[in-house]
C-alpha positions, 0 to 999 in steps of 0.5 A: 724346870726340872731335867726330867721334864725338860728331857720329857718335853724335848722327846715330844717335841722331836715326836710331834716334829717327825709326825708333822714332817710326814703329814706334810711331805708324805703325798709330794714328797719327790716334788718336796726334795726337787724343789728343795735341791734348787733352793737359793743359798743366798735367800737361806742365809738371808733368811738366817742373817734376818732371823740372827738379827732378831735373836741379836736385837732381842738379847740387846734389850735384855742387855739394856734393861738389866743394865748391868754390864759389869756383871752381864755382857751383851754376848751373854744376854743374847746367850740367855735369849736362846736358852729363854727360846729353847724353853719357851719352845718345849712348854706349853703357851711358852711359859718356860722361857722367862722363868729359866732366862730370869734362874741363869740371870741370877746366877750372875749375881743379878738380884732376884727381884732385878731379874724378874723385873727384866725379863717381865718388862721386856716381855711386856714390851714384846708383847705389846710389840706383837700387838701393834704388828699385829694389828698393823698386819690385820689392817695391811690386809684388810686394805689390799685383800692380801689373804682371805680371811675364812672364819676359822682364821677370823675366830684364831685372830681373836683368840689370839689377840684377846691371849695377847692383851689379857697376858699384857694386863696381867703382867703390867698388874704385877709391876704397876698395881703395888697396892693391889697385888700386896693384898691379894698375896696378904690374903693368900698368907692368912688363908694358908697360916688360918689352914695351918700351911704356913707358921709365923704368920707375922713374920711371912708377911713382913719379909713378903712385903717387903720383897714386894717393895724391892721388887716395886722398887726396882721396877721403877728404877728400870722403867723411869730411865729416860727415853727407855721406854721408847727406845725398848719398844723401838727395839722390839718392833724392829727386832719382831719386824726381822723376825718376821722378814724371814718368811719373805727371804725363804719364799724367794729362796724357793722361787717364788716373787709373787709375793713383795717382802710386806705381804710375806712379813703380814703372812707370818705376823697373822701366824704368830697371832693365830697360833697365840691361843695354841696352848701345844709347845711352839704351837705346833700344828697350827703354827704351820696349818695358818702359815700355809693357809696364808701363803699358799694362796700364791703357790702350788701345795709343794712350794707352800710346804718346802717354804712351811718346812724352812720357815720352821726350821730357822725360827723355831727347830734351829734356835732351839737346838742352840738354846739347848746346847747352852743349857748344857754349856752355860751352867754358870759363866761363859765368859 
């Protein structure tokens, strides 16, 4: 992604933030401040802690599938999570991330098809992660009628799901399916060289291949290590599960103990689901429209949204004001 459309995105970012600020505290706002002033700092920094524990955990994975430490530390790699949150954060479905964390990555002398394969391995162990939890979520619910489930959340969950399956099959089709994607791109040359968009036909085909059969190649060689499979899912659960502990830590911080740390976990997990079909960066809007028509079955309409403005602030503004001031310091090495 190019400078100015970077600048562009952060601008309607930092706009779309400010209209939700005043949508939310525009008619409490005396209430918002009161409720704000007597947070527990002690549940803030939890909720900090617990949320730098999912950054930490998530750039250790990076760390262990790229598994080159002689070119990339762990410091580094939880350095290039935030980058991939901050770009993840200013584009659309969050289709930024990945492909900027794979740019920095070889510009540590990673080989392009090593970096692609990293970062699209992991992905698709997150989001198989978030599936499960997801799903854990749904019948966690569905079983002790935390939140009620109106249509309008019924269809977000669906969508969200079916987003999040269809991105696993696709991604796990440009790593297992050799054969397959060899001829669609083997298709795509033919059809350009036929329409005169691409000369040496021959030649574009050979050199495709065969970054097909290194980046196969490299794929294998990172998914056939032993145990790595469990052991990335593992992370990833655990990792997501702090993530997702977060929500609890905040609604404590705010007063409020009617909620035990499952149902608040559950809460965010069914957000993230539903907001996984909101095409707008960060999916703003719905993000925070679910999350506090989740919780605010437990609380007054003030502290719903004191918790809503925190929540948001540490999992999604905070980490990406940090990815950007690393964007700017992490050109190419900071060790």
């Amino acid at each position: 992604m190019n400078n100015k459309k970077s600048k562009i995105n952060s601008i309607l970012i930092t706009i779309l933030m400010v209209i939700i600020l005043i949508v939310v505290v525009k008619d409490d706002y005396k209430q918002i401040l009161q409720i704000l002033t007597k947070m527990n700092l002690i549940f803030i920094l939890l909720a900090i802690l617990s949320y730098s524990m999912y950054v930490i955990l998530y750039g250790y994975l990076g760390y262990i599938t790229i598994n080159q430490k002689d070119k990339v530390s762990l410091l580094t790699s939880i350095k290039l999570y935030l980058i991939n949150l901050f770009f993840s954060g200013i584009t659309p479905f969050a289709y930024g991330g990945e492909p900027m964390q794979i740019y920095y990555l070889t510009k540590y002398d990673i080989k392009l098809e090593d970096a692609t394969n990293a970062v699209i391995i992991d992905y698709i162990l997150y989001q198989i992660s978030l599936l499960l939890i997801g799903i854990f979520a749904l019948i966690y619910n569905s079983l002790f009628h935390v939140y009620d489930i109106t249509l309008e959340i019924k269809y977000a969950l669906i969508l969200g799901y079916a987003v999040n399956i269809i991105g696993i099959l696709a991604l796990s089709g440009s790593i297992f399916a050799k054969n397959t994607m060899q001829k669609i791109i083997t298709n795509i040359i033919v059809f350009l060289s036929k329409i005169k968009l691409i000369k040496n036909k021959k030649e574009r085909l050979e050199k495709t291949n065969k970054q097909i059969d290194d980046f196969y190649l490299s794929s294998r060689t990172m998914i056939n290590r032993k145990g790595f499979i469990k052991k990335a899912l593992f992370i990833n659960i655990l990792s997501l599960s702090f993530r997702h502990l977060t929500a609890a830590f905040i609604i404590y911080a705010s007063g409020i103990y009617k909620l035990n740390p499952l149902q608040a976990f559950t809460a965010s997990a069914l957000t993230f689901v539903c907001a996984a079909f909101i095409p707008i960066p960060g999916g703003s809007g719905g993000t925070e429209y679910f999350f506090v028509k989740f919780i605010s079955k437990y609380m007054l309409e003030p502290f719903a949204k004191v918790i809503l403005l925190s929540w948001r602030l540490i999992t999604y503004y905070l980490p990406m004001i940090i990815g950007l001031i690393l964007t700017k310091t992490g050109g190419k090495k900071w060790e």
